[in-house]
C-alpha positions in Angstrom: -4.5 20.2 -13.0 -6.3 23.1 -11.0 -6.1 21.8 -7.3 -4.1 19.6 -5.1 -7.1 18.2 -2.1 -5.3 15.1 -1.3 -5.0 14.9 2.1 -3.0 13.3 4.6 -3.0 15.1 7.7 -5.9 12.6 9.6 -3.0 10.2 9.3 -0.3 11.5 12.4 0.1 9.5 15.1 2.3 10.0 18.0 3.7 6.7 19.1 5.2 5.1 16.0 8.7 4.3 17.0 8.4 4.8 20.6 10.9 3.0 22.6 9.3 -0.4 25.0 6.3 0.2 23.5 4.2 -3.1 22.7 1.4 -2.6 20.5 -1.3 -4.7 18.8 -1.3 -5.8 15.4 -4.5 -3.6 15.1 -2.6 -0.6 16.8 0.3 -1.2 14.5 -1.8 -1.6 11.3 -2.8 2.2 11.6 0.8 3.5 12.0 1.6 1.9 9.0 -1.3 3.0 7.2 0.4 6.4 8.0 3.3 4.8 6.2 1.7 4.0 3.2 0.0 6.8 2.8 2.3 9.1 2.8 4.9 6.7 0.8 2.1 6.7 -2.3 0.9 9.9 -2.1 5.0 11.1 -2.4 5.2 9.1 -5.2 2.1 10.2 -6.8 3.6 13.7 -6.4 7.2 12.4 -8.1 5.7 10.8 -10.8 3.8 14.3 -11.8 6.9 16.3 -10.9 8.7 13.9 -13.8 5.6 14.9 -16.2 3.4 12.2 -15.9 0.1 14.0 -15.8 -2.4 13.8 -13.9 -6.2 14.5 -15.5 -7.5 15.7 -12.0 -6.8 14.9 -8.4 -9.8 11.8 -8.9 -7.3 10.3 -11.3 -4.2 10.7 -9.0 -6.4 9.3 -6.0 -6.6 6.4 -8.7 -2.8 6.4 -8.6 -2.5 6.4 -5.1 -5.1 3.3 -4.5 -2.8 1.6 -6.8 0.2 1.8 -4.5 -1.2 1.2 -1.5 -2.5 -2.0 -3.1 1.1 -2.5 -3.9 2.1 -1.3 -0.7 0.0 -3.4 1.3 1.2 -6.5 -0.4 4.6 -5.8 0.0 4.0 -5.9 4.0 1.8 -8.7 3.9 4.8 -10.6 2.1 7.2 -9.0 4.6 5.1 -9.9 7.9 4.6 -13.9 6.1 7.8 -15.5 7.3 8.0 -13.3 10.8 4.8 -12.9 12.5 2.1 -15.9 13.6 -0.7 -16.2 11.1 -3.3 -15.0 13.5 -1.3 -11.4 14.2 -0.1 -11.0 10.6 -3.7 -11.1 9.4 -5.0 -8.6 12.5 -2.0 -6.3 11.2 -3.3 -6.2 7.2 -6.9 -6.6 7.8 -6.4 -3.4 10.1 -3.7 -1.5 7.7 -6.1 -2.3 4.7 -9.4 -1.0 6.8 -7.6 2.1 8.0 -6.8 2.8 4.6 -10.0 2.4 3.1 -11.1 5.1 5.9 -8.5 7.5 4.4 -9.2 6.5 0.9 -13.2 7.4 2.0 -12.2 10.5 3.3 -10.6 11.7 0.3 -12.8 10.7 -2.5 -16.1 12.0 -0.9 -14.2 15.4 -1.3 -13.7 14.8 -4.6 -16.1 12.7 -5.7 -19.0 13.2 -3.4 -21.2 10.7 -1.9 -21.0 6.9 -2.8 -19.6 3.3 -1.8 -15.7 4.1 -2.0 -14.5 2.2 1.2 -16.2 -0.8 -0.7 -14.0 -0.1 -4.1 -10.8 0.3 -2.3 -10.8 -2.6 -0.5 -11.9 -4.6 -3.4 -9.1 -3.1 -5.3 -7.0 -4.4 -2.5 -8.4 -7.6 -2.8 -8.1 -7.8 -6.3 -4.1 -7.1 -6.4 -3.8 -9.3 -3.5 -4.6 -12.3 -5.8 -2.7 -10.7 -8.5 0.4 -9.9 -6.7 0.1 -13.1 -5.2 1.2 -14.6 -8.6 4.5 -12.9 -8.4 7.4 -14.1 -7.0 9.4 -12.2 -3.9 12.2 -13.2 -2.1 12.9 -12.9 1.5 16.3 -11.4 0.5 15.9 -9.4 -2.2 12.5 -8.3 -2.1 9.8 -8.1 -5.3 10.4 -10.1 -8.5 10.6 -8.4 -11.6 7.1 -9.5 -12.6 6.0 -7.5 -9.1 7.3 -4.4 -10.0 6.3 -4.6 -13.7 2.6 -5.8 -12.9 2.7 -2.4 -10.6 3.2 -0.4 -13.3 0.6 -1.7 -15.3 -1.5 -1.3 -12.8 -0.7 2.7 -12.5 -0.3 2.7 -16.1 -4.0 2.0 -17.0 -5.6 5.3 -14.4 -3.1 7.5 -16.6 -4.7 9.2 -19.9 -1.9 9.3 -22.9 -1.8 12.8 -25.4 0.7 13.5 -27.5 2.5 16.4 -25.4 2.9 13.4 -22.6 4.9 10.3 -22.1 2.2 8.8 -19.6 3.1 5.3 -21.9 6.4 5.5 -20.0 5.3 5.2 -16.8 5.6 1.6 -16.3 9.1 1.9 -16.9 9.5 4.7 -14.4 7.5 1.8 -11.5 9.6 -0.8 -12.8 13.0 0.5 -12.6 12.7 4.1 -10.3 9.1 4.1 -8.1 8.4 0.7 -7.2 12.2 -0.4 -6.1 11.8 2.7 -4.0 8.3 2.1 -2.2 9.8 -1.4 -1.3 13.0 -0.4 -0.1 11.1 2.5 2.4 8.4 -0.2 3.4 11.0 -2.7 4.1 12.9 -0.2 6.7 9.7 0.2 8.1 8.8 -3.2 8.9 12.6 -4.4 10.0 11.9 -1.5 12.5 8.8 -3.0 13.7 9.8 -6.2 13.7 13.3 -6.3 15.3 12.3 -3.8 18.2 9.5 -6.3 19.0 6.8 -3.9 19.6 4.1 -5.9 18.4 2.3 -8.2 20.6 2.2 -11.7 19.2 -0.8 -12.8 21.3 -3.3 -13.7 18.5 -6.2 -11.8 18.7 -9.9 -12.8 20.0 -11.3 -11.4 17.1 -10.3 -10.3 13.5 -12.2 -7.5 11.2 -12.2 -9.5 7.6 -12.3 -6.2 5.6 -9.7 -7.5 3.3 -8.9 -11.4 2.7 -5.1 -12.6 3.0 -3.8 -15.7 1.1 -2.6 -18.2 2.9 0.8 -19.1 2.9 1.6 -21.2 -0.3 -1.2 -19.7 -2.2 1.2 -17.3 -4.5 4.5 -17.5 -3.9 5.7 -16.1 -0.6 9.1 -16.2 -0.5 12.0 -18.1 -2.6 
């Protein structure tokens, strides 16, 4: 691959972690769009540094979506038993828009002009049902069927040629990638969570960019 454009620096923030700070959902949704970000694009990275090849940086920005979708999930599943319905949705419906901004960003460099905020957040819509399907425990975190349907998911962006083992990639999710991602996003959240700095009071209005299930559609915990 010639070039490396993804970016990530539009995604710092200053007050993530700051000590008797109480944020809103929306406020919090961005830091952790920092979060996921730079969680998927390092494991975009990792998977190419084990040779899995990318095509061009398009196709890894394919990869990339495909985590955050998984991402995105795995803190909407986090958030289910621990936050009010009301402030759980404000804090994926603004993680998922804030996303789709960076998401924007990059594939108009790439790509050029067109509708890619739409596409993303369908895609994130479209796992949301899938990984919905999937059981996750409170406890223990993603089912195996999670983790393998994640590595389906990055499997089919990735072209296969015989100098390659791109086939082995959902493997490499299964056992190595995808217990990783969760086990980063799950320190995340327990440090949002058990500092309490998110404000609880439900919010007057919510941005429906990207559609949650409600609890007991999919399986939500075990």
């Amino acid at each position: 691959m010639a070039r490396t454009r993804v970016k990530g620096r539009f995604l710092r923030t200053k007050w993530w972690g700051g000590k008797d700070k109480i944020r809103t959902a929306s406020e919090q949704g961005g830091a952790l769009a920092f979060i996921a970000w730079r969680v998927a694009h390092e494991t975009a990275i990792t998977l190419h540094g084990e040779d899995y090849v990318y095509r061009d940086d398009g196709q890894r920005l394919d990869v990339i979506a495909e985590f955050l979708a998984f991402i995105v999930h795995l803190v909407d599943r986090i958030a289910c038993e621990q936050l009010p319905e009301e402030v759980r949705n404000e804090l994926i419906n603004a993680t998922g828009s804030r996303l789709a901004g960076h998401m924007e960003d990059n594939r108009l460099d790439w790509e050029g002009p067109g509708d890619h905020r739409t596409l993303f957040i369908d895609l994130l819509n479209r796992r949301f049902d899938e990984y919905a399907e999937e059981s996750f425990s409170s406890r223990t975190g993603p089912g195996y069927g999670m983790y393998r349907h994640a590595g389906h998911c990055v499997r089919r962006h990735l072209y296969v040629e015989d100098a390659h083992d791109n086939h082995w990639v959902i493997d490499q999710v299964m056992d190595v990638e995808g217990p990783e991602i969760y086990g980063k996003i799950h320190k995340a959240m327990q440090g949002l969570l058990e500092t309490g700095s998110i404000d609880l009071t439900p919010p007057a209005e919510l941005q429906d960019d990207v559609h949650i299930p409600k609890p007991g559609q999919g399986v939500f915990g075990e």
